[in-house]
Structure formats: C-alpha cells, structure tokens
PQR file of N, CA, C, O and H, with PARSE charges and radii, in Angstrom:
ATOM      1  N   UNK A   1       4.435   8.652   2.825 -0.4000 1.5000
ATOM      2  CA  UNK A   1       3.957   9.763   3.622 -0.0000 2.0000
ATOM      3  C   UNK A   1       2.439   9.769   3.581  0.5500 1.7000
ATOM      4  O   UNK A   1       1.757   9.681   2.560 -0.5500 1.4000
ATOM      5  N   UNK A   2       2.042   9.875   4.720 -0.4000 1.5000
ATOM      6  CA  UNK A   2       0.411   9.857   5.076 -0.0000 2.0000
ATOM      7  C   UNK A   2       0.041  11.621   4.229  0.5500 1.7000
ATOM      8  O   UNK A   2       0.852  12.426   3.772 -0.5500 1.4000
ATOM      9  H   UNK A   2       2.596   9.946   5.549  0.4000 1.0000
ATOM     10  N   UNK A   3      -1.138  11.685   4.283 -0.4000 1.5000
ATOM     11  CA  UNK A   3      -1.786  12.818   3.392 -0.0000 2.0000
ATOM     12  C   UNK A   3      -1.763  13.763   4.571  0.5500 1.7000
ATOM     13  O   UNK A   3      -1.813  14.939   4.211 -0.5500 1.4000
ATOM     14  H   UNK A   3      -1.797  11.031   4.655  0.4000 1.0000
ATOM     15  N   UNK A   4      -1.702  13.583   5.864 -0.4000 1.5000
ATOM     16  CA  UNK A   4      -1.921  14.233   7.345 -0.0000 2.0000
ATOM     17  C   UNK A   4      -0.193  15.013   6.957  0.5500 1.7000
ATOM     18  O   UNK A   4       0.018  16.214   7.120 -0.5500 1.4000
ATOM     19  H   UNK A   4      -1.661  12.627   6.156  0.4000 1.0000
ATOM     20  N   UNK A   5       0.619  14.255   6.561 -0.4000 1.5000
ATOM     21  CA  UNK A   5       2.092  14.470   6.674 -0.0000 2.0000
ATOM     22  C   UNK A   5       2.593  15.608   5.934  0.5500 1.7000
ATOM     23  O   UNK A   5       3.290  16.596   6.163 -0.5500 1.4000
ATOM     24  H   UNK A   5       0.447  13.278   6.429  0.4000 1.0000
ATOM     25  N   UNK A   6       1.641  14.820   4.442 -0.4000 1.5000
ATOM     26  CA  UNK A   6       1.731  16.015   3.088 -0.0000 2.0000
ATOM     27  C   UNK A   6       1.054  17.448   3.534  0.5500 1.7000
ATOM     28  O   UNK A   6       1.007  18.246   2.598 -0.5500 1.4000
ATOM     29  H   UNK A   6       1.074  14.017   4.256  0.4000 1.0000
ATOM     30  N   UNK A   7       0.529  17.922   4.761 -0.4000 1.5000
ATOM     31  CA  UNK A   7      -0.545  18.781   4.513 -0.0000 2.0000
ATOM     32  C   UNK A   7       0.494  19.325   5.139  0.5500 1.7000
ATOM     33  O   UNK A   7       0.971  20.277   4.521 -0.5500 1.4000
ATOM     34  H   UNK A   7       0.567  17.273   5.521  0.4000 1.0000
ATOM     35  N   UNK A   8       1.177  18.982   6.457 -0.4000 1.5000
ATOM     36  CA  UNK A   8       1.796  19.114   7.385 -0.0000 2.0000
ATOM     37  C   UNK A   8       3.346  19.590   6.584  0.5500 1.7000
ATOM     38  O   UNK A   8       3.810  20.571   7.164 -0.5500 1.4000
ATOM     39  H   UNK A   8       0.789  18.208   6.959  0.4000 1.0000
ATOM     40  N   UNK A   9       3.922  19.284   5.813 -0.4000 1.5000
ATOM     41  CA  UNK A   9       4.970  19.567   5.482 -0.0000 2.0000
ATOM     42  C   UNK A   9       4.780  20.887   5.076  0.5500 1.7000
ATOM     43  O   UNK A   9       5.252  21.896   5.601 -0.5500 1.4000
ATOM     44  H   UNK A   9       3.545  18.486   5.341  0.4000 1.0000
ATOM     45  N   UNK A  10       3.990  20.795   4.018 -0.4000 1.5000
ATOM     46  CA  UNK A  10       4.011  22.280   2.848 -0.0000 2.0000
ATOM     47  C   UNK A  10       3.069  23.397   3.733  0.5500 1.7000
ATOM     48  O   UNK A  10       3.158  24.612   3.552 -0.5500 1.4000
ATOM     49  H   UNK A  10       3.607  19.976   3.592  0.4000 1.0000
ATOM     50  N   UNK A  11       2.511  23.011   4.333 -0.4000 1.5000
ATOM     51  CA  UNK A  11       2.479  24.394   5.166 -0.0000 2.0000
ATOM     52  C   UNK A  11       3.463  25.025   6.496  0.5500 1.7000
ATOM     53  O   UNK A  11       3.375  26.140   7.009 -0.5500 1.4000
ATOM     54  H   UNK A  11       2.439  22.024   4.480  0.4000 1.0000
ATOM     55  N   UNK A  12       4.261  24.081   6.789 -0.4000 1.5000
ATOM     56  CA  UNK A  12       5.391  24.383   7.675 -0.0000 2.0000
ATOM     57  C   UNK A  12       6.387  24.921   6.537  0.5500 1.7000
ATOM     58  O   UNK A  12       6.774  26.053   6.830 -0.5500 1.4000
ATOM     59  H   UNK A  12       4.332  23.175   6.372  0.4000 1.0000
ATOM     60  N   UNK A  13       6.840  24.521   5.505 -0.4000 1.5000
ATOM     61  CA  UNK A  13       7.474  24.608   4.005 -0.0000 2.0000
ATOM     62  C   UNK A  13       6.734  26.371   4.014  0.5500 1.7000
ATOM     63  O   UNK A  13       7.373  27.397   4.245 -0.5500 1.4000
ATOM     64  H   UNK A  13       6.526  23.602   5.267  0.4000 1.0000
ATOM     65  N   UNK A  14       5.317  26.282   3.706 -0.4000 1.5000
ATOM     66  CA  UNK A  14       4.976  27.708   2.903 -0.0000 2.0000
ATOM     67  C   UNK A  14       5.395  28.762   4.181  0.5500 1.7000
ATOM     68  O   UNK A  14       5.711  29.927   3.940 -0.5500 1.4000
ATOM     69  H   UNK A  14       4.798  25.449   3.517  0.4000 1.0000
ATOM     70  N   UNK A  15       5.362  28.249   5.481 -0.4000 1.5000
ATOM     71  CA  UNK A  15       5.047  29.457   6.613 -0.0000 2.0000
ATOM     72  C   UNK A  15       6.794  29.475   6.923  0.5500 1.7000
ATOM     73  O   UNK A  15       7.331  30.332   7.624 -0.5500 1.4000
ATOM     74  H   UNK A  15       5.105  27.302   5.677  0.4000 1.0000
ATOM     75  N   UNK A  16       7.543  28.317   6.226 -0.4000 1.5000
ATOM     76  CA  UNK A  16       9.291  28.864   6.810 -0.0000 2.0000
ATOM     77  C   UNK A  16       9.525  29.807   5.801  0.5500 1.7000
ATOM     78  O   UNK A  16      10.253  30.736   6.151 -0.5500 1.4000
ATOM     79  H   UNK A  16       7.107  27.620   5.656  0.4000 1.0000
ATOM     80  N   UNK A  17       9.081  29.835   4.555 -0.4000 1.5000
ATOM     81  CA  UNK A  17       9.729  30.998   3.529 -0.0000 2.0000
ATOM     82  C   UNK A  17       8.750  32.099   3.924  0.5500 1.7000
ATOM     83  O   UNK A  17       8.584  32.912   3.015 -0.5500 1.4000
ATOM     84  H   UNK A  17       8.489  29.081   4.271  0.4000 1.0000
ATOM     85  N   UNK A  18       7.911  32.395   5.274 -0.4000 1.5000
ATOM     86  CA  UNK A  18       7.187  33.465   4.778 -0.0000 2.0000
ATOM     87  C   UNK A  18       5.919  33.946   3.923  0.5500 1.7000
ATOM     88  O   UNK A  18       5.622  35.020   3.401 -0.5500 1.4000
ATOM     89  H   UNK A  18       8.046  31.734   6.013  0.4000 1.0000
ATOM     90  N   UNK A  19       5.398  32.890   3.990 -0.4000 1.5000
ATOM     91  CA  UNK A  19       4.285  32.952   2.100 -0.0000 2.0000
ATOM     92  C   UNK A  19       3.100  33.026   3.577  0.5500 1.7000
ATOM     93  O   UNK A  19       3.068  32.661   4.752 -0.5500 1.4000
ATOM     94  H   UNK A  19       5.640  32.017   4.414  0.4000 1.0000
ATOM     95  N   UNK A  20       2.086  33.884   2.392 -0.4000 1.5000
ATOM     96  CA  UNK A  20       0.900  33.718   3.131 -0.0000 2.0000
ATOM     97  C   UNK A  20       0.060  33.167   2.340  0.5500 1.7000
ATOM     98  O   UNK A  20       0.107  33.535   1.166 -0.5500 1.4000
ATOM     99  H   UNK A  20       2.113  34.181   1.438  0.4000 1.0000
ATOM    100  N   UNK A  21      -1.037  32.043   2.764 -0.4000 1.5000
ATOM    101  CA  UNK A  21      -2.076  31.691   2.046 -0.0000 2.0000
ATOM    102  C   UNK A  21      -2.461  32.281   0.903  0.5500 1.7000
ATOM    103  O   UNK A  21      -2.944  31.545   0.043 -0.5500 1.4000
ATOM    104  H   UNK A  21      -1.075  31.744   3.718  0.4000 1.0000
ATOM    105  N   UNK A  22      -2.348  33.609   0.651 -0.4000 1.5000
ATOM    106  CA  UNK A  22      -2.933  34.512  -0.507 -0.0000 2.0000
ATOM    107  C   UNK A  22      -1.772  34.593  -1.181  0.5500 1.7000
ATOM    108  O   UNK A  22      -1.959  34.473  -2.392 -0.5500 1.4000
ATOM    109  H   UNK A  22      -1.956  34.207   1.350  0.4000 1.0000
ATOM    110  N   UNK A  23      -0.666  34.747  -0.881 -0.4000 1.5000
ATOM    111  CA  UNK A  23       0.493  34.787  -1.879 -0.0000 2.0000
ATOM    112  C   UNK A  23       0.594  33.432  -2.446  0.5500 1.7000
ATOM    113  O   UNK A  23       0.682  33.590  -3.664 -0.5500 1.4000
ATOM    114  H   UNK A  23      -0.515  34.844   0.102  0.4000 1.0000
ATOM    115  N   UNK A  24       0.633  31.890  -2.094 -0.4000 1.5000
ATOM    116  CA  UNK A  24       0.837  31.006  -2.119 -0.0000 2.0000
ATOM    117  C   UNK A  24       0.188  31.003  -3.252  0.5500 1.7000
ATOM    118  O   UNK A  24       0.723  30.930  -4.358 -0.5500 1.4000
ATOM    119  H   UNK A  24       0.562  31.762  -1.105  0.4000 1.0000
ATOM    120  N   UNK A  25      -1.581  31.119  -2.927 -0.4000 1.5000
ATOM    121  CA  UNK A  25      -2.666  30.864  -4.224 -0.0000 2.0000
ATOM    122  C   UNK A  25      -2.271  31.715  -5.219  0.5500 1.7000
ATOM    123  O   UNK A  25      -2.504  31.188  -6.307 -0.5500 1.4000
ATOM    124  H   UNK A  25      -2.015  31.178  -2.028  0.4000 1.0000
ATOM    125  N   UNK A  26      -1.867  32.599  -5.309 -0.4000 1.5000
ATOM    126  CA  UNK A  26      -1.680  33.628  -6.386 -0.0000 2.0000
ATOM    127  C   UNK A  26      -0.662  33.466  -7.138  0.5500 1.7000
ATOM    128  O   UNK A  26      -0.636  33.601  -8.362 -0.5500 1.4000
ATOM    129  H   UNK A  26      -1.677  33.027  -4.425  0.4000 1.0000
ATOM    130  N   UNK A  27       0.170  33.187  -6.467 -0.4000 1.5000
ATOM    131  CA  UNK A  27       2.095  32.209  -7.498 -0.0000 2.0000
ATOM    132  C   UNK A  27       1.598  30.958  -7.765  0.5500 1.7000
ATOM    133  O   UNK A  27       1.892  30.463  -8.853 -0.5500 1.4000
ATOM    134  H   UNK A  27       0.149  33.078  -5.473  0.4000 1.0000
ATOM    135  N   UNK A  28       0.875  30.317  -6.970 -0.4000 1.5000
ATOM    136  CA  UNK A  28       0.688  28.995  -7.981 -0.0000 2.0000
ATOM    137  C   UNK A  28      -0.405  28.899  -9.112  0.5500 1.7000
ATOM    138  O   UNK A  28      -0.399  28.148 -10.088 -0.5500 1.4000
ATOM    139  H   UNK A  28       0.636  30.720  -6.086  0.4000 1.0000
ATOM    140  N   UNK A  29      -1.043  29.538  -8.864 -0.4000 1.5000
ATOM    141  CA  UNK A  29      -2.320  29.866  -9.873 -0.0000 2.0000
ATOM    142  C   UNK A  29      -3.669  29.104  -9.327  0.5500 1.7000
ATOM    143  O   UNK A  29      -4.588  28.843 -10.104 -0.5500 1.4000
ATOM    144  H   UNK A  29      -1.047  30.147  -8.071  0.4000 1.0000
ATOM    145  N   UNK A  30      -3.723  28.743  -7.831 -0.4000 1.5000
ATOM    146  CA  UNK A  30      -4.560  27.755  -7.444 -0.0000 2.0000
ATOM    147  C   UNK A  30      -5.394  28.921  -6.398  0.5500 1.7000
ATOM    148  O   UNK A  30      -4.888  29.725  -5.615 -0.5500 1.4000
ATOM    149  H   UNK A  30      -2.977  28.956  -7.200  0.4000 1.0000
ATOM    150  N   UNK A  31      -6.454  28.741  -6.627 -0.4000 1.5000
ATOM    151  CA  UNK A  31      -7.572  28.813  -5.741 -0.0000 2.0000
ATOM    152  C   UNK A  31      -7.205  29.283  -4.296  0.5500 1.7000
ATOM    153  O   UNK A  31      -6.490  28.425  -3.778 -0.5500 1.4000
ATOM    154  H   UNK A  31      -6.865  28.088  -7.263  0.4000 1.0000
ATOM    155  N   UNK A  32      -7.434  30.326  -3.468 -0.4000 1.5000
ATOM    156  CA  UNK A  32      -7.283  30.559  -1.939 -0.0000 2.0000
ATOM    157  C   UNK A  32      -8.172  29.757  -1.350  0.5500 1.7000
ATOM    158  O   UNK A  32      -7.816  29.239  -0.291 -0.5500 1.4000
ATOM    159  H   UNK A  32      -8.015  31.023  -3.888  0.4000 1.0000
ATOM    160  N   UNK A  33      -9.306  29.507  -1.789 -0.4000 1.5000
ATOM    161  CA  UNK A  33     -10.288  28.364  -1.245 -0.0000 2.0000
ATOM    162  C   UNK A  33      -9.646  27.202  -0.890  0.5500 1.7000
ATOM    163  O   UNK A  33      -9.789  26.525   0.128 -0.5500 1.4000
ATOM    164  H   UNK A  33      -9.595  29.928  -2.649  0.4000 1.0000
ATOM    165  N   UNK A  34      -8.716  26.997  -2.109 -0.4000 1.5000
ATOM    166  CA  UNK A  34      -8.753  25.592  -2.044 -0.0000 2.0000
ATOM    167  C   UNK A  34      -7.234  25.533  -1.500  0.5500 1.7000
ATOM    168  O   UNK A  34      -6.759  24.402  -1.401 -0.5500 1.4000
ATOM    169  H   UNK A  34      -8.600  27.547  -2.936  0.4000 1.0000
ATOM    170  N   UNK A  35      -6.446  26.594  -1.148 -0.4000 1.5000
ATOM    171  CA  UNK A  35      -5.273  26.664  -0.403 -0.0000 2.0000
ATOM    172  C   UNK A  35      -5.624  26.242   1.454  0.5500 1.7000
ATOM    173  O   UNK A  35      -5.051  25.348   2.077 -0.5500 1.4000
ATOM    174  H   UNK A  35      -6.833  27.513  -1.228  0.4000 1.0000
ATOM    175  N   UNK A  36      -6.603  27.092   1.955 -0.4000 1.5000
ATOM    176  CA  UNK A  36      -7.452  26.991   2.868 -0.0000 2.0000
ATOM    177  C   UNK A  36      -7.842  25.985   3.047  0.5500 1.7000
ATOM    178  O   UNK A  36      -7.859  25.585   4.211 -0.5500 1.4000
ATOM    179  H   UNK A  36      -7.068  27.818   1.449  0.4000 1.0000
ATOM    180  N   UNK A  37      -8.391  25.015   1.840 -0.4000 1.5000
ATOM    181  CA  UNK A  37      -9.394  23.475   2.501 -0.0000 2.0000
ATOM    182  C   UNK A  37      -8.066  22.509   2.524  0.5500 1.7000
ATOM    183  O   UNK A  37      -7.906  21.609   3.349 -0.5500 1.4000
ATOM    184  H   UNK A  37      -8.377  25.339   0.894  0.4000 1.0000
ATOM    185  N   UNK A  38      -7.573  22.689   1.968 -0.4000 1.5000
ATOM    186  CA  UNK A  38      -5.966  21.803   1.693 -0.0000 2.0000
ATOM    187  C   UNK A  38      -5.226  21.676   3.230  0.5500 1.7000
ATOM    188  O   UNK A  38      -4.777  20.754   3.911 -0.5500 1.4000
ATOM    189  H   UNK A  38      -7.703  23.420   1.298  0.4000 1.0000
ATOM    190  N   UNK A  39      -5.372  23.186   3.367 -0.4000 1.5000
ATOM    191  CA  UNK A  39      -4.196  23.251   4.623 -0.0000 2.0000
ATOM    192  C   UNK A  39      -4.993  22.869   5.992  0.5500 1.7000
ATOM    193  O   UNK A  39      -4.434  22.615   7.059 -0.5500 1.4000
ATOM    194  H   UNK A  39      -5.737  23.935   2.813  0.4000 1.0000
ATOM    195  N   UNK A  40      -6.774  22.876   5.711 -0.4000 1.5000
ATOM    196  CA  UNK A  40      -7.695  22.089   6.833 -0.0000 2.0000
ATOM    197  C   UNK A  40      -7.543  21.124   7.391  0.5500 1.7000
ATOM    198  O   UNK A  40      -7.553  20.772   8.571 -0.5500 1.4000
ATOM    199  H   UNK A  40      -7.229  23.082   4.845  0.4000 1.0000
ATOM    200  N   UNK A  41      -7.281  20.347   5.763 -0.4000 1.5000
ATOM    201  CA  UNK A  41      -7.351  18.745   5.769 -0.0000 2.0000
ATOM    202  C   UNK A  41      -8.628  18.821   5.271  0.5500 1.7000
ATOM    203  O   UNK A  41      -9.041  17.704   4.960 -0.5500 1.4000
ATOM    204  H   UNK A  41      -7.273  20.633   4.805  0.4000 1.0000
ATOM    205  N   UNK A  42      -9.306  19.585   5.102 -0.4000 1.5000
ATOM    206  CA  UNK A  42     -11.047  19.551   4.109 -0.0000 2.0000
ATOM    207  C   UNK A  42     -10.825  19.477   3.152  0.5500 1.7000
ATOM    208  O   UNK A  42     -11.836  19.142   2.535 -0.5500 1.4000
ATOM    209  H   UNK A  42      -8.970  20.493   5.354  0.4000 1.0000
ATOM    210  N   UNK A  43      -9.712  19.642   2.315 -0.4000 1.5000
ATOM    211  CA  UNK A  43      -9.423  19.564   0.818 -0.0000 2.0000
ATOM    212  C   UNK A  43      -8.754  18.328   0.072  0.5500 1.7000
ATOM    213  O   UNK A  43      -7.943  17.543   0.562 -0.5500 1.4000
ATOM    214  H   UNK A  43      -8.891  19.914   2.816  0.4000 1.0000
ATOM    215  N   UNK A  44      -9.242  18.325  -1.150 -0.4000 1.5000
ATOM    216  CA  UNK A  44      -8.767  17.134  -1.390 -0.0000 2.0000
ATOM    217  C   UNK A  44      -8.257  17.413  -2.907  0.5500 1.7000
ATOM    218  O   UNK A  44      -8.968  17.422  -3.912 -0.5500 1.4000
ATOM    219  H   UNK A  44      -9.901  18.963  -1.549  0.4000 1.0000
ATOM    220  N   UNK A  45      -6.977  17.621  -2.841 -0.4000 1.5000
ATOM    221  CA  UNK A  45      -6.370  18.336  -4.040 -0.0000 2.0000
ATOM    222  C   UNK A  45      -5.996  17.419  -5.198  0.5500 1.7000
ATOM    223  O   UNK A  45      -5.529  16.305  -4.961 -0.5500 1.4000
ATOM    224  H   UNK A  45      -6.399  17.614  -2.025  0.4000 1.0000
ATOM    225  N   UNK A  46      -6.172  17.819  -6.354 -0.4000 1.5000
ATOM    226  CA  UNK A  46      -5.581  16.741  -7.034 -0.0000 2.0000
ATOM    227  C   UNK A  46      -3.848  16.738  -7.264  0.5500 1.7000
ATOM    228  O   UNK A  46      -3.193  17.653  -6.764 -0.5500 1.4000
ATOM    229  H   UNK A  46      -6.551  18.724  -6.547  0.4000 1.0000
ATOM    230  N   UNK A  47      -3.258  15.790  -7.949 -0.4000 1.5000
ATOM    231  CA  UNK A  47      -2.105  15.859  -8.085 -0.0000 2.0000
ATOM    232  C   UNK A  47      -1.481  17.182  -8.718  0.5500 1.7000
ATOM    233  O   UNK A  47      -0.334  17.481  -8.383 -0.5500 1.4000
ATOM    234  H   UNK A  47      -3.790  15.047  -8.355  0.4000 1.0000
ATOM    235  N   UNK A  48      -2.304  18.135  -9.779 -0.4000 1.5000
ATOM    236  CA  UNK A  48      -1.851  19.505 -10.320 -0.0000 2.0000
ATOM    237  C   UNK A  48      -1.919  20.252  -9.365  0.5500 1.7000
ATOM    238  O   UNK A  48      -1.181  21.222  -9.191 -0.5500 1.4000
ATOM    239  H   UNK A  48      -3.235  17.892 -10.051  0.4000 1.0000
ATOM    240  N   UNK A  49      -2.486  20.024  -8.900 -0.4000 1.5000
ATOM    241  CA  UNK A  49      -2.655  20.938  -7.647 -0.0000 2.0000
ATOM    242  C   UNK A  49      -1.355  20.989  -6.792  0.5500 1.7000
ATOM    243  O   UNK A  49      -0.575  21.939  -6.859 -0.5500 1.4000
ATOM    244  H   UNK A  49      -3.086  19.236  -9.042  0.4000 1.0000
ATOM    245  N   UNK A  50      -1.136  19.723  -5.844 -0.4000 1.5000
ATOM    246  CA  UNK A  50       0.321  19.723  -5.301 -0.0000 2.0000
ATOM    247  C   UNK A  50       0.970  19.852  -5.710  0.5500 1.7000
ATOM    248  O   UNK A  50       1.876  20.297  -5.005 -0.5500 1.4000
ATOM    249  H   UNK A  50      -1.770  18.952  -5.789  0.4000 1.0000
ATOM    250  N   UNK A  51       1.288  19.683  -7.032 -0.4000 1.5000
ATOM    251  CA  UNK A  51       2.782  20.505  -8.122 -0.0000 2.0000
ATOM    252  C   UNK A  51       2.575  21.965  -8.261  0.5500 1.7000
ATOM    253  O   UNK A  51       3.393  22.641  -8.885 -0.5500 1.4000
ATOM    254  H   UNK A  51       0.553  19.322  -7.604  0.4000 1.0000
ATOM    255  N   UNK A  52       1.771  22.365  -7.842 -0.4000 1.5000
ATOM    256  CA  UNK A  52       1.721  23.783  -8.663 -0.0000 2.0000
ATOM    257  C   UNK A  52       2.016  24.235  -6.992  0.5500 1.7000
ATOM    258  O   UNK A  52       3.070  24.850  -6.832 -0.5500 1.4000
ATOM    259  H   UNK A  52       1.106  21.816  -7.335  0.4000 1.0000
ATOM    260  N   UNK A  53       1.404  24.052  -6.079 -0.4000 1.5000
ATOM    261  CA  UNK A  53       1.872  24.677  -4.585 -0.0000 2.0000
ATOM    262  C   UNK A  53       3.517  24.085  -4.528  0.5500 1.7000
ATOM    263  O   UNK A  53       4.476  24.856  -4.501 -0.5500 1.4000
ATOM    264  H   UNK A  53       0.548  23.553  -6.209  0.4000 1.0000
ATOM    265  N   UNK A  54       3.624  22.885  -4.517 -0.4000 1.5000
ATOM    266  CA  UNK A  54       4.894  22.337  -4.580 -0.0000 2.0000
ATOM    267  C   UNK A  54       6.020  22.974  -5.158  0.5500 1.7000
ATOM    268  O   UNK A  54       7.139  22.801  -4.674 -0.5500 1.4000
ATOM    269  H   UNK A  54       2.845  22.258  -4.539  0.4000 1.0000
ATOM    270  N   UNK A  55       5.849  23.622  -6.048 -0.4000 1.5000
ATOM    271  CA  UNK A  55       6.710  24.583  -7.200 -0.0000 2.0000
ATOM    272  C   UNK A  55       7.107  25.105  -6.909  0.5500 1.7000
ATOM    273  O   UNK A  55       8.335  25.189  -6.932 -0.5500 1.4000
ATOM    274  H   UNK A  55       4.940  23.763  -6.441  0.4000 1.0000
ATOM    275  N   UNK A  56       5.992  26.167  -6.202 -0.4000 1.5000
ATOM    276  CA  UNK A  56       5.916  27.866  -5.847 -0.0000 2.0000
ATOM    277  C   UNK A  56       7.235  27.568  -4.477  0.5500 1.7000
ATOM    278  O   UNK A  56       8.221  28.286  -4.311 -0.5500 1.4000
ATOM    279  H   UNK A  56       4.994  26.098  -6.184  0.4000 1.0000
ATOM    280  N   UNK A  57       6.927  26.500  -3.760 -0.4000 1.5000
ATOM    281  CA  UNK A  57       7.651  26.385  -2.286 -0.0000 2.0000
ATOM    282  C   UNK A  57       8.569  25.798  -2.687  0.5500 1.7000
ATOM    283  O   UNK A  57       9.065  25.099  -1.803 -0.5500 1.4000
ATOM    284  H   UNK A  57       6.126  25.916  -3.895  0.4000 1.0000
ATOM    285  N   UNK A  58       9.223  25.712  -3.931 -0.4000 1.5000
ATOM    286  CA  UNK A  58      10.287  24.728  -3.767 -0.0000 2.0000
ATOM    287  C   UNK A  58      10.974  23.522  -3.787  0.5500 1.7000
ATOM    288  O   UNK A  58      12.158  23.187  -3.835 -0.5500 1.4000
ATOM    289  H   UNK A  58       8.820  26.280  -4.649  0.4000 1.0000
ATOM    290  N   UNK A  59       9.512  22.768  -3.718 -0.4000 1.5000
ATOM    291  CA  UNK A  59       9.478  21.504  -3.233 -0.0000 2.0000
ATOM    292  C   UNK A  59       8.982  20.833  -4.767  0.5500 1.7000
ATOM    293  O   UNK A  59       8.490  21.428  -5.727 -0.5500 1.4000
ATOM    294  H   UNK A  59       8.551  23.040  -3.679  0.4000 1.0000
ATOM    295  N   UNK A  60       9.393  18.985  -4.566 -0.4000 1.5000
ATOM    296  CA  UNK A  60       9.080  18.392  -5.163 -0.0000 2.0000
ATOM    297  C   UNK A  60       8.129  17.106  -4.870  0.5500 1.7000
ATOM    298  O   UNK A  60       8.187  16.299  -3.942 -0.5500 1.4000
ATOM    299  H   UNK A  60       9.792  18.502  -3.786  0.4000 1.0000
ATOM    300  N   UNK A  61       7.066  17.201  -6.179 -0.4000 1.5000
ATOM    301  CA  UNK A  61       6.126  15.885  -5.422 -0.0000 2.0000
ATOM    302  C   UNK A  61       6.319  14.799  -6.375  0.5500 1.7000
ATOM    303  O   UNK A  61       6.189  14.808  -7.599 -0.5500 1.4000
ATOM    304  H   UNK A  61       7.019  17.857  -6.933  0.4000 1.0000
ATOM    305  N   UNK A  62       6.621  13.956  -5.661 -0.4000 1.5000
ATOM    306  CA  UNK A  62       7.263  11.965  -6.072 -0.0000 2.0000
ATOM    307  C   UNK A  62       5.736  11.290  -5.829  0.5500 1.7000
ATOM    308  O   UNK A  62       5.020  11.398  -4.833 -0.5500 1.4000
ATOM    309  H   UNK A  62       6.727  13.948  -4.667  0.4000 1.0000
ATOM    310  N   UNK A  63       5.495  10.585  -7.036 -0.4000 1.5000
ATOM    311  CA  UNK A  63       4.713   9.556  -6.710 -0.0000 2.0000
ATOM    312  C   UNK A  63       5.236   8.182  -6.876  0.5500 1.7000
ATOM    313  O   UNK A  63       5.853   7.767  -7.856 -0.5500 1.4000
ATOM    314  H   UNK A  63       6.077  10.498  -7.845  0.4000 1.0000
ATOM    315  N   UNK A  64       4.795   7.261  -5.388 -0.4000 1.5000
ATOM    316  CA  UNK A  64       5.204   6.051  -5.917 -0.0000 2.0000
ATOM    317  C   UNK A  64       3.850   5.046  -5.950  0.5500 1.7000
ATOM    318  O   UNK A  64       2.917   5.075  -5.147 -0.5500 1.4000
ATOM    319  H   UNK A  64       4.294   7.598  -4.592  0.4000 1.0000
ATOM    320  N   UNK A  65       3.995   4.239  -6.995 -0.4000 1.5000
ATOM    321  CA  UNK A  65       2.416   3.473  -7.127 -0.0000 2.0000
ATOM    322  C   UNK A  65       2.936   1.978  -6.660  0.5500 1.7000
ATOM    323  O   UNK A  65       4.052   1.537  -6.931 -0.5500 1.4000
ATOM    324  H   UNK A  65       4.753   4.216  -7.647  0.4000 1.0000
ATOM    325  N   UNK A  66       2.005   1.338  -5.970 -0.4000 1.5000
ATOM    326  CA  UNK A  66       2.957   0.134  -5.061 -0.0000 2.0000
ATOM    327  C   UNK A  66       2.485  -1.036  -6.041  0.5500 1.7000
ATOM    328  O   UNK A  66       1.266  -1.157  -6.158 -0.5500 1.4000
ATOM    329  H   UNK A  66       1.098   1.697  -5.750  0.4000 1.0000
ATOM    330  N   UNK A  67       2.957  -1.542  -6.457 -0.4000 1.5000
ATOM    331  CA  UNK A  67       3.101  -2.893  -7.046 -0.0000 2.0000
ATOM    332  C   UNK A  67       1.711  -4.101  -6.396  0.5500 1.7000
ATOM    333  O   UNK A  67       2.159  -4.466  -5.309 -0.5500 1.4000
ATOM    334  H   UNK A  67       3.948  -1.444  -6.361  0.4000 1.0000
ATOM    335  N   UNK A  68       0.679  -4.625  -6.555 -0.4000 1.5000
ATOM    336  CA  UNK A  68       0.047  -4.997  -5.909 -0.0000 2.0000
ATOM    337  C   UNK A  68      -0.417  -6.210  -6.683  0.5500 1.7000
ATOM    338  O   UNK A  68      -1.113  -6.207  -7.698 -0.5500 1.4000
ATOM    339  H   UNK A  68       0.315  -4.329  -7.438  0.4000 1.0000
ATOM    340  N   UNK A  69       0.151  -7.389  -5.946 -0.4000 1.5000
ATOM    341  CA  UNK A  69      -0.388  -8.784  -7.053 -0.0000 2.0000
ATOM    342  C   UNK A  69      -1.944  -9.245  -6.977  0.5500 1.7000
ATOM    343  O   UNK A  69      -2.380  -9.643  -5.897 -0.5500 1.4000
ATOM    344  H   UNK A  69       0.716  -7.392  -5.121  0.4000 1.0000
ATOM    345  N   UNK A  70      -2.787  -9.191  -8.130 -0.4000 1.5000
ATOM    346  CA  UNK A  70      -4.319  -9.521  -8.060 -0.0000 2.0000
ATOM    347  C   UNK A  70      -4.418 -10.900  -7.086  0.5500 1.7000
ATOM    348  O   UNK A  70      -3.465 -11.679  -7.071 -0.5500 1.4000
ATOM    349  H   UNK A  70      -2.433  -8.867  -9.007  0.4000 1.0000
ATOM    350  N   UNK A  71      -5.497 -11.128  -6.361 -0.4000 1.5000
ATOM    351  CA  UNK A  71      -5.577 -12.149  -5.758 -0.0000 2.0000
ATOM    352  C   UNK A  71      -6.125 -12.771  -6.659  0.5500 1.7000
ATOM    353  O   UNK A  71      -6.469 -12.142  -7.660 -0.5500 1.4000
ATOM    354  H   UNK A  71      -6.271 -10.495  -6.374  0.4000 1.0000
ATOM    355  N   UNK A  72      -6.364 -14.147  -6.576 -0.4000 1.5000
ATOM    356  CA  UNK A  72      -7.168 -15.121  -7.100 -0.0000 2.0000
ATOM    357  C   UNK A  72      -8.677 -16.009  -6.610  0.5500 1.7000
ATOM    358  O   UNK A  72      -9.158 -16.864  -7.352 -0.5500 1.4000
ATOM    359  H   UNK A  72      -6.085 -14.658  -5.763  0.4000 1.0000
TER
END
C-alpha cells in the first residue's frame, strides 16, 4: 500500500465510525496537529504514531520489509 492509500484508508476508517479529528487525537494520545498534517499528506508520521491512530479505529498496521539482495 502506497502512503497516498494509508492516508486514504484511516481517514475514510476514522470518518465511517464517526470520529472527528479532535476525538481521534485525544483517544490516541497523538497530537491534532499532527492528525491534520497526516490526513494532508503534510505529515509524516512515524510508525507509533499509525498504531496509536490505528488502535483507536480499529485497525491494524502490518509491516512488511522486502528482502533486497546487495548488488555487487
């Protein structure tokens, strides 16, 4: 999933249960600023960050790290 996708999910996610930006920041313990630059695309959240919004909505965040052979 592109980061355009991730932004795109959890705010369709926060706005189907109803949550408003200020409720969101306040159950997850994260910043309204940074709920706001997130949901811009101006933000650039770290991974605690998407677990802790992720939580509040329900949702779960998977990381996968891709296998990448060094060139020579």
């Amino acid at each position: 999933m592109h980061f355009s996708e991730l932004i795109q999910t959890i705010k369709e996610r926060r706005e189907a249960l109803d949550v408003t930006q200020d409720v969101l920041a306040e159950l997850s313990g994260v910043g309204l600023r940074t709920v706001k630059q997130f949901e811009s695309g101006k933000g650039n959240p770290t991974l605690s960050t998407l677990h802790k919004l992720a939580d509040v909505l329900g949702m779960e965040v998977c990381l996968k790290i891709k296998n990448i052979s060094p060139t020579k």
